[in-house]
C-alpha positions as CSV (number, residue, x, y, z in Angstrom):
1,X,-10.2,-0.5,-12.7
2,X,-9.4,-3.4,-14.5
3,X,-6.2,-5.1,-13.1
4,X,-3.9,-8.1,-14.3
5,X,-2.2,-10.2,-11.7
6,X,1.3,-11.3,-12.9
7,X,2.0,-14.7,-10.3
8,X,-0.6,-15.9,-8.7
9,X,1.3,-17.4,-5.5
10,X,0.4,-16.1,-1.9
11,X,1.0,-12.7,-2.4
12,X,-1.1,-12.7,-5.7
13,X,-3.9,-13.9,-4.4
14,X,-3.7,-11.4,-1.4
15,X,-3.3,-8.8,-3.5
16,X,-6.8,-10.1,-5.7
17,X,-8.8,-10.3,-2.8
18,X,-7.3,-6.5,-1.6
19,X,-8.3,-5.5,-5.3
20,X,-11.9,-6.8,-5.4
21,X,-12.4,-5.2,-1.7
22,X,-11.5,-1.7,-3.2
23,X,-13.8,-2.4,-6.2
24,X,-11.8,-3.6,-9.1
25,X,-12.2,-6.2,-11.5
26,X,-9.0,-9.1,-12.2
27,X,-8.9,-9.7,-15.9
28,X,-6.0,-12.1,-15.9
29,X,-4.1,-13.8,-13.1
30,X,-1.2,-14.9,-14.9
31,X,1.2,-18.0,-13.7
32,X,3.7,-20.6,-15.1
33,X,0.7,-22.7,-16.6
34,X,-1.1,-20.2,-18.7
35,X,-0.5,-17.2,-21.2
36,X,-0.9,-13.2,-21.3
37,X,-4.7,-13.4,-23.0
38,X,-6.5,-10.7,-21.1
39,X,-3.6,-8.5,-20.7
40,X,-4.5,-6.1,-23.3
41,X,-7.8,-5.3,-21.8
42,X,-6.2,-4.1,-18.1
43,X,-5.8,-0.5,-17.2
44,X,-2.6,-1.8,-15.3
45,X,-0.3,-4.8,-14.6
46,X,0.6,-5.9,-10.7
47,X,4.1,-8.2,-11.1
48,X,4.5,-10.4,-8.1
49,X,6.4,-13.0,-9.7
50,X,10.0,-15.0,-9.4
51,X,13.2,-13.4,-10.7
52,X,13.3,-15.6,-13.6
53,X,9.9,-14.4,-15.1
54,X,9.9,-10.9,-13.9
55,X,11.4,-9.7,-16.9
56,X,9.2,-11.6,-19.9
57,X,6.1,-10.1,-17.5
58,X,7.1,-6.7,-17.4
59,X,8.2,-6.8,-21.0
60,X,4.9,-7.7,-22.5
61,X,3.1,-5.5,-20.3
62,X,5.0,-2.8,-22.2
63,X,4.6,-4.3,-25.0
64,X,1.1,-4.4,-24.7
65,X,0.5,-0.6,-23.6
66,X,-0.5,-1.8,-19.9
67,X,1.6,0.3,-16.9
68,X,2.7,-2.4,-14.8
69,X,4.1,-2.0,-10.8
70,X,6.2,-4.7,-9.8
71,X,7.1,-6.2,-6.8
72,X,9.6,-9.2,-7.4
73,X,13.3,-9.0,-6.8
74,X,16.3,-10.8,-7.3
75,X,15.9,-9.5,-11.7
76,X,17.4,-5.7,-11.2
77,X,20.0,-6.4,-13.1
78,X,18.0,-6.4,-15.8
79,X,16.7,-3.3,-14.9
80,X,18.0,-0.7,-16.9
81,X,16.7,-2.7,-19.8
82,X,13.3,-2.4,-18.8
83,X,13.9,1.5,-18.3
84,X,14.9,1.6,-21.8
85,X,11.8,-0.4,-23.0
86,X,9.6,1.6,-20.6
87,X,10.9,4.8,-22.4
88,X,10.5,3.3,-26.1
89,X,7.1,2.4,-25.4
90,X,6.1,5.4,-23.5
91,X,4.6,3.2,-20.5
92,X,4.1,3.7,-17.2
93,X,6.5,1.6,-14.3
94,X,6.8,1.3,-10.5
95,X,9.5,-1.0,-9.8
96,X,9.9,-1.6,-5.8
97,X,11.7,-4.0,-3.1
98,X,8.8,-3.6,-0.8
99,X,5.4,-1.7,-1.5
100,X,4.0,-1.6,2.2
101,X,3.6,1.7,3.5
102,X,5.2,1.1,6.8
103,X,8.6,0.1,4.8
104,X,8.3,3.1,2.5
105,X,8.3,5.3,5.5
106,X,11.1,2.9,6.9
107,X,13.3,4.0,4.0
108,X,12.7,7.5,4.9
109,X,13.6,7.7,8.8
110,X,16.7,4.8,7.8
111,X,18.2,7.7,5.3
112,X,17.6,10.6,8.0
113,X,19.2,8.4,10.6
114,X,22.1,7.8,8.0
115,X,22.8,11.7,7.5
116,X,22.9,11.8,11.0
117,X,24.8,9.1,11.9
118,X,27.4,10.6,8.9
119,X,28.5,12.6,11.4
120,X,29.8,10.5,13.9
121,X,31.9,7.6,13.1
122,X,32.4,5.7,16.2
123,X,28.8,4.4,15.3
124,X,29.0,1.3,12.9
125,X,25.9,0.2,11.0
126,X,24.7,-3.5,10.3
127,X,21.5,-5.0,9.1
128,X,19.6,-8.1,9.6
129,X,16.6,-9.2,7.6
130,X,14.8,-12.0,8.5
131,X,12.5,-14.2,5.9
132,X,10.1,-17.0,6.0
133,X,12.2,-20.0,4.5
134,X,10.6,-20.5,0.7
135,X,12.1,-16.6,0.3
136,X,14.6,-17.6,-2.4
137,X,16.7,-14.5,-3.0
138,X,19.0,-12.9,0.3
139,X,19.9,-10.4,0.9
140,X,15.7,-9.1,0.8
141,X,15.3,-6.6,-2.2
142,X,14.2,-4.3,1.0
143,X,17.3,-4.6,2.7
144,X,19.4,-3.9,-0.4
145,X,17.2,-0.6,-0.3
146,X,17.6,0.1,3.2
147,X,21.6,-0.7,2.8
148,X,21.4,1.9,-0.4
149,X,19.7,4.4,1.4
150,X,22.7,4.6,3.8
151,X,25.2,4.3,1.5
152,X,23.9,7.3,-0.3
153,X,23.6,9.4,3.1
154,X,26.8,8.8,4.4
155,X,30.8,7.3,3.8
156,X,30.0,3.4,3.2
157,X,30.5,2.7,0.0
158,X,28.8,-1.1,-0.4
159,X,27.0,-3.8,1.3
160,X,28.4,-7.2,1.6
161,X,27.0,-10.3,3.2
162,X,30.0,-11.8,5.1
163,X,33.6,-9.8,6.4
164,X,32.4,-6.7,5.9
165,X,35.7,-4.5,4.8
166,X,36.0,-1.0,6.8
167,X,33.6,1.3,4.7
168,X,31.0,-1.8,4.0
169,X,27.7,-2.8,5.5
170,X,27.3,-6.5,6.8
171,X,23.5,-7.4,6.2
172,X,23.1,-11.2,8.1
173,X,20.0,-12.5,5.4
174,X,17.8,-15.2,8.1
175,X,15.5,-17.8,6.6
176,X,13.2,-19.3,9.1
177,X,9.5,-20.6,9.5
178,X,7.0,-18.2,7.8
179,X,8.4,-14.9,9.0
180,X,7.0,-12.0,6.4
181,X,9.8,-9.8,7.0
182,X,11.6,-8.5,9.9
183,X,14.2,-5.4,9.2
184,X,17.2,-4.4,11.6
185,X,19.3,-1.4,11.1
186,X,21.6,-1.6,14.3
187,X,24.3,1.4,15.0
188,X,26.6,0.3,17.5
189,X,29.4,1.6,19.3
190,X,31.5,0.3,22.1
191,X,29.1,2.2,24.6
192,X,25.8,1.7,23.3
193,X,23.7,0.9,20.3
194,X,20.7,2.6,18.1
195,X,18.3,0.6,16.4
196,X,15.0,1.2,14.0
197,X,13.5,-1.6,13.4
198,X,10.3,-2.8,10.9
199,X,8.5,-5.8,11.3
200,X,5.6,-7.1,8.7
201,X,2.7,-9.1,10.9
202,X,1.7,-10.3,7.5
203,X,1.4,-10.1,3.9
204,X,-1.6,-7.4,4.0
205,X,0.6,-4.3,3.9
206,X,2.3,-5.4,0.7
207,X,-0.4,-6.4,-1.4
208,X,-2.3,-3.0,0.0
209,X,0.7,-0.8,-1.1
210,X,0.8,-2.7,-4.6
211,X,-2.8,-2.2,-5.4
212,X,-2.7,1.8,-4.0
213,X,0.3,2.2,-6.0
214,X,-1.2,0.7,-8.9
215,X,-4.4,3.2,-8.4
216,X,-1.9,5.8,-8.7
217,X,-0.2,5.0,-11.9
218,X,-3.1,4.4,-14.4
219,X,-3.0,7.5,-17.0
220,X,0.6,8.0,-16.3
221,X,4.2,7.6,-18.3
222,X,7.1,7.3,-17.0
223,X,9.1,5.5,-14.4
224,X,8.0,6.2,-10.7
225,X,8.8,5.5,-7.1
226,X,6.6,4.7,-3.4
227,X,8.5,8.3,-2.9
228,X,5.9,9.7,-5.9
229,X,2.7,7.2,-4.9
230,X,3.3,8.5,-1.2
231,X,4.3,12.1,-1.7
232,X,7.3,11.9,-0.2
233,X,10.0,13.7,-2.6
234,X,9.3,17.4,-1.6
235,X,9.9,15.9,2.4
């Protein structure tokens, strides 16, 4: 499979040396200094990028008739946009906060909790995320998930990073040393507290999760999830 690399930071170059283990072949690794040549000839796109070029990336991947998964945050609301172009072009998208597999399956037990938790409202929820410090968007795009996927399984109706109102989630965003990612979601009650917790040990399961889910999506149309890549929507 022949893959391009959109960003070539840390995580991109995680994610080539991941790529060439499982056998494929790079064909461009794109960043700020040099153009798309070479995108035409991949069988997919991998978007690890900043907010500010996430959208030009996807765009021309589209453009050029290569499915692309991407893994930057802090462009979404833009995203609808690039639905739209996905559509017109008839090409293949994964858009996701977080592509490790541990977090996917995160976001599964955090919105089973949720419908649980529903039921008793003496509980109240809060999040912490914690990030190494060159992270530049906060709340995380995995928290924002992880605050969505409660929302959508019980009464809150928002997320908010400071004086949460009665039916909002306070997410505290951390930004310290070279954390990968740390992920708190904390019930509490005057009596006692329940937590789940995820915590990255590095950048491997990312850049892993990107490339599988890019395995998945060659030969396909349409805009996926991790929930389709991991079989988890008939749970």
């Amino acid at each position: 499979m022949k893959i391009a690399l959109l960003g070539y930071g840390k995580m991109g170059k995680v994610i080539e040396r991941i790529a060439l283990e499982r056998g494929h072949e790079i064909v461009l690794k794109k960043d700020e200094f040099n153009t798309y040549d070479g995108l035409s000839t991949a069988d997919v796109a991998i978007d690890f990028s900043v907010p500010s070029a996430a959208v030009n990336n996807i765009s021309n991947c589209f453009n050029a008739n290569v499915p692309v998964v991407s893994g930057t945050t802090g462009w979404l609301e833009h995203y609808d946009e690039m639905i739209a172009l996905c559509a017109a072009k008839n090409g293949g998208f994964i858009s996701s906060s977080n592509f490790s597999l541990g977090v996917n399956l995160f976001f599964e037990f955090n919105e089973y909790l949720a419908k649980i938790m529903s039921k008793f409202d003496h509980y109240k929820v809060d999040m912490e995320e914690i990030h190494h410090d060159q992270k530049l968007d906060a709340p995380s795009g995995t928290a924002i998930s992880l605050a969505k996927g409660v929302i959508e399984n019980s009464n809150y109706t928002n997320w908010t990073l400071n004086n949460p109102k009665e039916n909002e989630i306070h997410i505290e965003a951390v930004r310290v040393g070279t954390v990968p990612g740390t992920h708190t979601v904390t019930y509490n009650s005057e009596v006692d507290a329940i937590e789940i917790k995820h915590t990255a040990h590095n950048r491997e399961g990312f850049a892993l999760g990107a490339v599988i889910a890019a395995e998945w999506l060659v030969g396909k149309h349409g805009v996926f999830t991790m929930k389709d890549v991991l079989d988890l929507n008939s749970k």
